[in-house]
C-alpha positions in Angstrom: -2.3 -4.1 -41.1 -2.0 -3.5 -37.2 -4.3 -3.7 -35.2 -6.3 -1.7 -32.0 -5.3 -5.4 -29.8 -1.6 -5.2 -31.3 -1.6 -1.1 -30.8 -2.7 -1.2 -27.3 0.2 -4.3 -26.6 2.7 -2.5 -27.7 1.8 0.7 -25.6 1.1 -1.2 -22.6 4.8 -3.1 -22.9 6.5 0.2 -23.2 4.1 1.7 -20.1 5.8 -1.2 -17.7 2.1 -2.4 -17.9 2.6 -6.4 -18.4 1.1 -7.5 -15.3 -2.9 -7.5 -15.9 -4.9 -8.1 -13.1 -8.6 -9.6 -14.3 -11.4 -11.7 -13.7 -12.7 -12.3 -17.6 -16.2 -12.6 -19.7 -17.0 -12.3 -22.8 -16.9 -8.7 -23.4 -13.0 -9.2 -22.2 -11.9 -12.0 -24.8 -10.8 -10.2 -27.4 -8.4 -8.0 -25.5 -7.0 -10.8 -24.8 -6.7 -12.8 -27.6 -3.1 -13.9 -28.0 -2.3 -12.7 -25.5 1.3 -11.6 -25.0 4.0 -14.2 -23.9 6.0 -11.3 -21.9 2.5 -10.2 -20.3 1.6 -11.7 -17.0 -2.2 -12.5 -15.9 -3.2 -12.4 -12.4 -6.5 -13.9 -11.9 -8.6 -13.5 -9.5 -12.0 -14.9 -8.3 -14.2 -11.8 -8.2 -14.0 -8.6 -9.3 -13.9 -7.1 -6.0 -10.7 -9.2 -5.3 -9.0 -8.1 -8.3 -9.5 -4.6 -7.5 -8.1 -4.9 -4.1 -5.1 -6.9 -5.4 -4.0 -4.3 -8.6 -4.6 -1.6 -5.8 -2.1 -3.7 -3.1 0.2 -4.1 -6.1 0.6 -0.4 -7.4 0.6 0.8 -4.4 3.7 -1.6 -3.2 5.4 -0.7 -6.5 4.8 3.1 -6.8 3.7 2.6 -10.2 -0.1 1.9 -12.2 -1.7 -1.1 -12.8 -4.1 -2.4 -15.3 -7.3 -3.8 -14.1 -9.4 -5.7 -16.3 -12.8 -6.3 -15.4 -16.4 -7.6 -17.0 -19.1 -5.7 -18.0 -21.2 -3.5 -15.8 -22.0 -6.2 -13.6 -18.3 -6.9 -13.4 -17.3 -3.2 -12.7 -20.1 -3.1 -10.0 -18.8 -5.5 -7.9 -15.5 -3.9 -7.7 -16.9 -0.8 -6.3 -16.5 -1.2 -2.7 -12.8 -1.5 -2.8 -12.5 1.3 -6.0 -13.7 3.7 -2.9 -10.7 2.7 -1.5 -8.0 2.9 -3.6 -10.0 6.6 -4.6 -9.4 7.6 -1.1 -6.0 6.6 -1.1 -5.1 8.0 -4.8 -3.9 4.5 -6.2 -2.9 4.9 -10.1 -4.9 2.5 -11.8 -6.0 1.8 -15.3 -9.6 0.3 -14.1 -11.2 -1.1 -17.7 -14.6 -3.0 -18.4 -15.7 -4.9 -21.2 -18.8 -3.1 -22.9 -20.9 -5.0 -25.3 -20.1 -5.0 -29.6 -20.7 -1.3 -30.7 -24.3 -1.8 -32.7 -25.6 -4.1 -29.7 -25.1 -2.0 -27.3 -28.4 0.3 -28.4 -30.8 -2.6 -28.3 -30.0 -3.3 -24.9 -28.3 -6.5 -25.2 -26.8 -8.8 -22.4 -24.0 -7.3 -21.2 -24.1 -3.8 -22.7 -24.7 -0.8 -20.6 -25.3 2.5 -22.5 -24.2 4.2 -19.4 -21.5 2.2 -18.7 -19.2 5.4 -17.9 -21.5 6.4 -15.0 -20.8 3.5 -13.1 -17.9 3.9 -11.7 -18.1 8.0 -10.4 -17.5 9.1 -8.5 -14.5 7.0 -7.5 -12.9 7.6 -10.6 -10.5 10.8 -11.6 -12.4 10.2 -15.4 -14.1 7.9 -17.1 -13.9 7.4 -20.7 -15.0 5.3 -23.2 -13.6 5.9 -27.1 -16.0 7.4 -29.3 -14.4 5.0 -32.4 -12.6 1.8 -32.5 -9.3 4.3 -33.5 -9.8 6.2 -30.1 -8.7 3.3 -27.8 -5.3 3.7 -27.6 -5.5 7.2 -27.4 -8.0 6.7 -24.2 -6.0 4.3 -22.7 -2.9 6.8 -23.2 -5.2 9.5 -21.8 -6.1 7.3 -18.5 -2.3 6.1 -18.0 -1.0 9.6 -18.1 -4.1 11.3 -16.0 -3.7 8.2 -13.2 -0.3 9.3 -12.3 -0.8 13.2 -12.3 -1.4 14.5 -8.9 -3.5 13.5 -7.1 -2.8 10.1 -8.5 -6.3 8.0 -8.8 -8.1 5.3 -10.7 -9.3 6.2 -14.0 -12.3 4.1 -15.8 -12.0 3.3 -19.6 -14.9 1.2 -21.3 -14.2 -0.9 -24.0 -16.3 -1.6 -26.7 -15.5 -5.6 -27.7 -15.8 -5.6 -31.6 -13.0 -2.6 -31.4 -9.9 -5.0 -30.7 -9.5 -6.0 -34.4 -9.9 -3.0 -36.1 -7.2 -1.3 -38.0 -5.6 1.5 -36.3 -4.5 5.1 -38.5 -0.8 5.1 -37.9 0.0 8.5 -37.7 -3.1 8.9 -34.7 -0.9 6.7 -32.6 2.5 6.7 -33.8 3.3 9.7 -30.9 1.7 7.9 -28.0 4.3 5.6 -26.8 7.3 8.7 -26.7 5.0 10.6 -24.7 6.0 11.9 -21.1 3.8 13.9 -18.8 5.3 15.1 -15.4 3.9 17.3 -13.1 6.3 19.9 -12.4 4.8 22.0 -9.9 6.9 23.6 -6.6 6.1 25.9 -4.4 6.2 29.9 -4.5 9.5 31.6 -4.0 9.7 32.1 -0.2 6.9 29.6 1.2 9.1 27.1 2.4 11.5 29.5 4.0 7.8 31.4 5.4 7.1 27.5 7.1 10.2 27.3 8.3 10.0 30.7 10.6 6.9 29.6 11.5 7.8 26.4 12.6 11.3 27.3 14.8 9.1 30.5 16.2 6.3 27.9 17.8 7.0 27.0 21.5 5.7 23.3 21.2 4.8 22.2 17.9 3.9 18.9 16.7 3.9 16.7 13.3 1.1 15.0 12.1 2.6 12.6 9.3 0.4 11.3 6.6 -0.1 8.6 3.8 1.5 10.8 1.5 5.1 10.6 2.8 5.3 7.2 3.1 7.8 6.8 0.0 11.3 6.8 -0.1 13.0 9.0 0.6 10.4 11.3 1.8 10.1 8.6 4.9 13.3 9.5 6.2 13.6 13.0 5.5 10.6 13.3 8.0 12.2 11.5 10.4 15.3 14.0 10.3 12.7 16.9 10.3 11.4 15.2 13.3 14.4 15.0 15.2 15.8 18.8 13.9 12.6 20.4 15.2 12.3 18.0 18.2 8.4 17.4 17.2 6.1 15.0 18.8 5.0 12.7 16.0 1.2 11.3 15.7 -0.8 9.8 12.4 -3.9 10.6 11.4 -7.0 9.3 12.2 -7.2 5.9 10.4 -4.4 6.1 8.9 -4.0 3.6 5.2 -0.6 3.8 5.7 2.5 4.4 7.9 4.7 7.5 7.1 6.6 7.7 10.3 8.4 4.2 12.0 6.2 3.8 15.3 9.8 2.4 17.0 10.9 6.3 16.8 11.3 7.6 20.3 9.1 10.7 19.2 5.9 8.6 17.3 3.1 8.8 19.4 0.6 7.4 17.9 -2.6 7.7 15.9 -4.6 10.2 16.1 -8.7 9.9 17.4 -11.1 10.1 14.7 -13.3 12.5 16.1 -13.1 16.3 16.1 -12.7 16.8 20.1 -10.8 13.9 20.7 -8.6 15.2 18.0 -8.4 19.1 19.9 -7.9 17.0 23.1 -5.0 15.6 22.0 -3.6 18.3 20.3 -4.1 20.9 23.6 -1.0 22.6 24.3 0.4 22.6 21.3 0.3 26.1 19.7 1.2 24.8 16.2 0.6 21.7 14.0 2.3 20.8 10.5 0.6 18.6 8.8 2.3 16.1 6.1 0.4 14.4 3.3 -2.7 14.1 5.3 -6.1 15.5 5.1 -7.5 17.8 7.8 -9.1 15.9 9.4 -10.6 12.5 8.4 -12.8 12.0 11.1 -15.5 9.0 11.6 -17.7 9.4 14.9 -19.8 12.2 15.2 -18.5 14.3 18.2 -18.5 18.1 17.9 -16.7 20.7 19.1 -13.6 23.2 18.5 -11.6 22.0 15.4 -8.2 23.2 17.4 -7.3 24.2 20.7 -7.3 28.1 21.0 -4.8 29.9 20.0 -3.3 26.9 17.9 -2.3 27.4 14.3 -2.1 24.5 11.8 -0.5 24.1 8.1 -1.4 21.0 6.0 1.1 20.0 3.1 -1.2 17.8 0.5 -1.0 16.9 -2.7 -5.1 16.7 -3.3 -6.6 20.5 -3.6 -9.9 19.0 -3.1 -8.8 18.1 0.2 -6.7 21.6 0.9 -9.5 23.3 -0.1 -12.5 21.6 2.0 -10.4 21.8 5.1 -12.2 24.3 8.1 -9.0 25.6 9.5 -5.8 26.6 9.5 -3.4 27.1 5.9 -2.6 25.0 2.9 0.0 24.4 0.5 -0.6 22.1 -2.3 2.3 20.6 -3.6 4.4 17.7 -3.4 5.1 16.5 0.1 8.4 15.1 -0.3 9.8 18.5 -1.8 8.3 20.1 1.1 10.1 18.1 3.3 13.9 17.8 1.7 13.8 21.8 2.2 12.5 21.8 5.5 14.7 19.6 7.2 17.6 21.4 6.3 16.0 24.9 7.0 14.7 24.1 10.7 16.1 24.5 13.9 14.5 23.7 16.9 14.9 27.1 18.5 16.5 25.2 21.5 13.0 23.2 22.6 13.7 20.2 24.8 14.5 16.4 23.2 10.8 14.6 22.7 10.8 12.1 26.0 10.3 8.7 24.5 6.5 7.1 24.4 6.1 4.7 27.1 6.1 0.8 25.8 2.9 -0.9 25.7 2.9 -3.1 28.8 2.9 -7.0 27.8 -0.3 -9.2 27.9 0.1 -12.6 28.7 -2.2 -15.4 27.5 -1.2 -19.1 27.4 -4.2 -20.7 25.5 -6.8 -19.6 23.5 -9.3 -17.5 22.9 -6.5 -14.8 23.6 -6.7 -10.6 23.9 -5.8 -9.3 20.5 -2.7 -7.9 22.5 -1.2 -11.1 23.1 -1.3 -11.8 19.3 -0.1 -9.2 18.4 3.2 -8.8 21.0 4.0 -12.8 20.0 3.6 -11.3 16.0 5.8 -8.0 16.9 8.3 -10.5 18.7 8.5 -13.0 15.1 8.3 -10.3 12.7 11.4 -10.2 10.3 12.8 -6.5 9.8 11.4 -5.8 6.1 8.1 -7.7 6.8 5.0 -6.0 5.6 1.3 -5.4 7.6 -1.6 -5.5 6.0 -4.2 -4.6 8.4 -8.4 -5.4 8.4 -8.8 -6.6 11.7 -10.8 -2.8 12.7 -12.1 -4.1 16.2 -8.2 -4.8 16.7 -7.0 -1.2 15.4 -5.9 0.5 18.8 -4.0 -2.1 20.1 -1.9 -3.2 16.4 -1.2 0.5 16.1 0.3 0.1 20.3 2.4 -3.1 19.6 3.0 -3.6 16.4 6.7 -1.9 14.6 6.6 -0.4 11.4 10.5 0.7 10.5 10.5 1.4 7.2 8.5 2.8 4.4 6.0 0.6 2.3 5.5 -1.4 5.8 1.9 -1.1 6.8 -1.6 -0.9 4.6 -5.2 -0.6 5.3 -8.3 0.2 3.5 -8.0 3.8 2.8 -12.1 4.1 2.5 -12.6 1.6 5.6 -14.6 -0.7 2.8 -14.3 -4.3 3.7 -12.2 -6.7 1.4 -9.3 -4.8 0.9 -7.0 -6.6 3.1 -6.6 -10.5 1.8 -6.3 -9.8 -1.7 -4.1 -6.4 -1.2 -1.4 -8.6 0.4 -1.6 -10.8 -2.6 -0.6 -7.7 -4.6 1.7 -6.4 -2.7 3.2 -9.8 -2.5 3.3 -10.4 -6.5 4.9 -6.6 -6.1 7.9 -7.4 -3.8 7.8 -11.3 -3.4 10.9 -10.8 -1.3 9.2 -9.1 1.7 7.0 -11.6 3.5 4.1 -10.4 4.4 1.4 -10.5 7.2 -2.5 -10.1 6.6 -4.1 -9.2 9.8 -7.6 -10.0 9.4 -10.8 -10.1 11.2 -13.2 -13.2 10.7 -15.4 -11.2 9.6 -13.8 -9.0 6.8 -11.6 -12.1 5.5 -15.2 -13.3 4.1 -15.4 -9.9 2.0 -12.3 -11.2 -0.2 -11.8 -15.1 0.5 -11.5 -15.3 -3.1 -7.8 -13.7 -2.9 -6.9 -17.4 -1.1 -6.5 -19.2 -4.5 -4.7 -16.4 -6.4 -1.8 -16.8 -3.3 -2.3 -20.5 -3.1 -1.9 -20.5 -7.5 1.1 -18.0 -7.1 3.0 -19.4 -3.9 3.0 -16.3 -2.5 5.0 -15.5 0.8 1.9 -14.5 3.3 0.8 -15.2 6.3 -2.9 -14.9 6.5 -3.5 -13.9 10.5 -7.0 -14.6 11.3 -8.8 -13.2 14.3 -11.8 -15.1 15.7 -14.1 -13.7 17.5 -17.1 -14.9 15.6 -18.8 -11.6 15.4 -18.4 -8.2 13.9 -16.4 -6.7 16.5 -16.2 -3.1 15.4 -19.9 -2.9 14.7 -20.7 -4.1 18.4 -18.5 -1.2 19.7 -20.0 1.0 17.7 -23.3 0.5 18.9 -22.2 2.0 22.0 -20.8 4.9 20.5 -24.1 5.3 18.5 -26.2 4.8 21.8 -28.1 1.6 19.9 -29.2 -1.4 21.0 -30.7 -4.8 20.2 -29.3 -5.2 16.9 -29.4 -8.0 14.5 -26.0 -9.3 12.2 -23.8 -8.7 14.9 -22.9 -12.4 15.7 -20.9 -14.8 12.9 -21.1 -18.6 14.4 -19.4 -21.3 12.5 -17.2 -20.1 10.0 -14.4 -22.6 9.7 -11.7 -20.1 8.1 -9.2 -23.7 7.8 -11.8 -25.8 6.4 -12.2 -22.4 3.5 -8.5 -21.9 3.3 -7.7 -25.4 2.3 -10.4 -25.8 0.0 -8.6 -23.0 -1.9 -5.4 -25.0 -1.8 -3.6 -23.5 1.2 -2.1 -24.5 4.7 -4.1 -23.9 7.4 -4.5 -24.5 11.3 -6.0 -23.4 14.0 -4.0 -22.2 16.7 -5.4 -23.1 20.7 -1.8 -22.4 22.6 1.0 -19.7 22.8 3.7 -21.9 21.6 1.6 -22.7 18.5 1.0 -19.5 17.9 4.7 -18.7 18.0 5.5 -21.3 15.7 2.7 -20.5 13.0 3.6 -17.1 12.8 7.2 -17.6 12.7 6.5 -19.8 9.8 8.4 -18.9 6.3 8.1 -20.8 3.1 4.4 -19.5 0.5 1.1 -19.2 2.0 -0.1 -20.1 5.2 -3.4 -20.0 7.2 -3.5 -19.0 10.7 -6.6 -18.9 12.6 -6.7 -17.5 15.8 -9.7 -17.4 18.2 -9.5 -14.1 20.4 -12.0 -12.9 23.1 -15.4 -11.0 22.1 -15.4 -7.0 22.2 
């Protein structure tokens, strides 16, 4: 006979789906008893780390990954970073181990009745088989919704007595053949409509979202860009980087509040918006969503997000189909070249604690061509964004939700995605605590990183924002003696503390697999 465990094998092979990120229990075993010898199993140690790490890996790779996490309790600590990869529409395959099919009614450890609620509403779905022959069908059902757009997570619980029951082979014989593709495009004439609309505007501008960093939509808005002659920014916190900030027309990123936003955007009468939402703003300051007389046009893939939007048009669609048409359809209508942004003036420091802009001009100065950024260092966001180069897609992530503990164990996935890229976790004291765990897992794998850790032995971000938020006399703020080395090479790794220039130099224009670099900077 064959098997739900052999069934679900077999489909996962022929999905691309052999690497399984997990953290196990009980629940877990029997999926993976015997466990193939092509499959690969990344562990990691803590469910929260193993989300951010299948999220960093899928999202290097373009394609889903397979998450396998334990019980309720399990699932639960994943959460914070399932926000993010929800926010940024990451295709996973999220799974939990529920409890054996007649214990799960008398409430025994590790069952949860309500196991599906758990997860939502980060989740596109969340299913769990109604009989042990259902599996594969659900797990063909969450691959094949994960991917649709807007790609997301999908949830699947997994009853543990189910593994070794028989399938009905002609309920899954179809399931591996199957193809779904979204096929949508847009309406005869829109593009063409955009296009008018876009070479009739006197000063336009491009805001350039997570969406169109993929190839080759990346460098199809770069020759939009330079047809049109368009000012270039980001959006406000922006997860990733679909424009290269060495372009003479980047200008930045965008400020995450509504009249900073209209500010910045004054005297531009209309914006086009790429793969973004409109807006995602953070701190609460009020006013005109656009500059009068300004009309805006967002291009997204998520209707949710083209629908909740409070001005201007949408078309929901597929951002890199949007752009291959437009750039060969605009003009410019003879507007003037975009003047170059001015370069971020150098900040010297020869010893330690240095400004976070030091760091990062002696990291811009080291950093190989194809290198990638991982960024959680958010008291440090302004001033990477100012000084450090992203050239090509797939260069920069960041936490798409803002949740903490994305940023150590997403560079291990990316790495295990593209172990030819090195890659550079920028990481606040602070937020490296939220997935420390990732450590081993690049230590275990000898994985190409360089672990950049700021010191300032506080929550940096927080104490601005209490500012912002008019506050005062808060508690938590301050982190004394964390010893980030000490950690690091408990879990196996290089480390060392940097207190000069020319250390600093040296350790981050170190090569070879993981490395530790701490870093003290100066307070907030």
């Amino acid at each position: 006979m064959t098997t739900v465990r052999e069934t679900v094998h077999e489909l996962l092979r022929g999905w691309g789906l052999t690497t399984v990120f997990g953290n196990p229990g009980s629940n877990e075993l029997p999926f993976l008893d015997r466990f193939p010898a092509d499959f690969r199993y990344v562990l990691g140690l803590h469910e929260g780390t193993v989300l951010a790490m299948a999220d960093g890996y899928a999202q290097a790779t373009g394609r889903p990954a397979l998450v396998n996490l334990h019980a309720a309790a399990g699932l639960g600590n994943a959460m914070g970073n399932l926000a993010n990869a929800r926010q940024q529409h990451t295709p996973l395959i999220v799974t939990a181990g529920q409890q054996a099919r007649n214990m799960v009614g008398l409430g025994a450890m590790l069952s949860e009745p309500e196991l599906t609620t758990v997860p939502r509403p980060h989740v596109k779905a969340a299913l769990e088989p109604l009989r042990a022959q259902d599996v594969p069908r659900a797990l063909a059902e969450a691959y094949h919704l994960s991917t649709l757009p807007p790609a997301g997570p999908v949830f699947v619980s997994l009853p543990l007595d189910d593994w070794a029951a028989e399938v009905v082979p002609h309920e899954v014989e179809h399931l591996g053949r199957r193809r779904v593709t979204s096929l949508a495009a847009p309406a005869e004439g829109e593009i063409e409509r955009l296009a008018a609309r876009l070479d009739a505007a006197k000063a336009p501008v491009l805001v350039v979202g997570p969406e169109a960093d993929r190839e080759p939509v990346f460098d199809q808005v770069v020759k939009l860009a330079e047809a049109a002659n368009l000012p270039v920014w980001l959006p406000p916190g922006p997860p990733r980087c679909g424009f290269p900030t060495t372009h003479p027309h980047y200008r930045g990123v965008l400020p995450n509040t509504v009249n900073g936003i209209t500010e910045t955007l004054a005297g531009h009468d209309f914006v086009l918006v790429l793969g973004a939402p409109v807006f995602r703003y953070h701190v609460n300051k009020p006013g005109p969503f656009l500059p009068a007389g300004t009309e805006l046009v967002a291009v997204i893939s998520d209707p949710a997000a083209a629908a909740r939007s409070p001005m201007g048009d949408a078309l929901v669609g597929d951002v890199g189909e949007v752009v291959s048409r437009l750039a060969g359809l605009v003009t410019g209508s003879g507007r003037p070249p975009v003047p170059p942004r001015p370069a971020a003036q150098a900040v010297p420091a020869a010893s330690a604690p240095f400004p976070a802009e030091a760091v990062f001009d002696v990291l811009a100065d080291v950093l190989p061509p194809d290198a990638v950024l991982v960024n959680e260092s958010t008291s440090n966001t302004g001033a990477f964004w100012a000084r450090i180069p992203i050239r090509r897609s797939g260069g920069l992530y960041f936490p798409a939700a803002g949740g903490l503990g994305f940023g150590l164990p997403a560079a291990v996935g990316v790495a295990l995605a593209d172990p030819g890229r090195r890659v550079f976790a920028v990481l606040g004291d602070g937020a490296a605590q939220y997935g420390i765990q990732g450590l081993w897992t690049a230590a275990h794998h000898r994985l190409p990183i360089t672990f950049l850790v700021l010191r300032n032995d506080e929550y940096g971000a927080l104490r601005r924002f209490t500012g912002r938020l008019g506050v005062s006399e808060v508690p938590g703020m301050d982190l004394p003696g964390i010893d980030v080395v000490s950690v690091a090479r408990g879990y196996g790794l290089p480390a060392r503390r940097v207190e000069d220039a020319g250390a600093l130099r040296d350790a981050l224009a170190a090569t070879g697999g993981p490395l530790v670099v701490e870093v003290p900077i100066t307070r907030t």
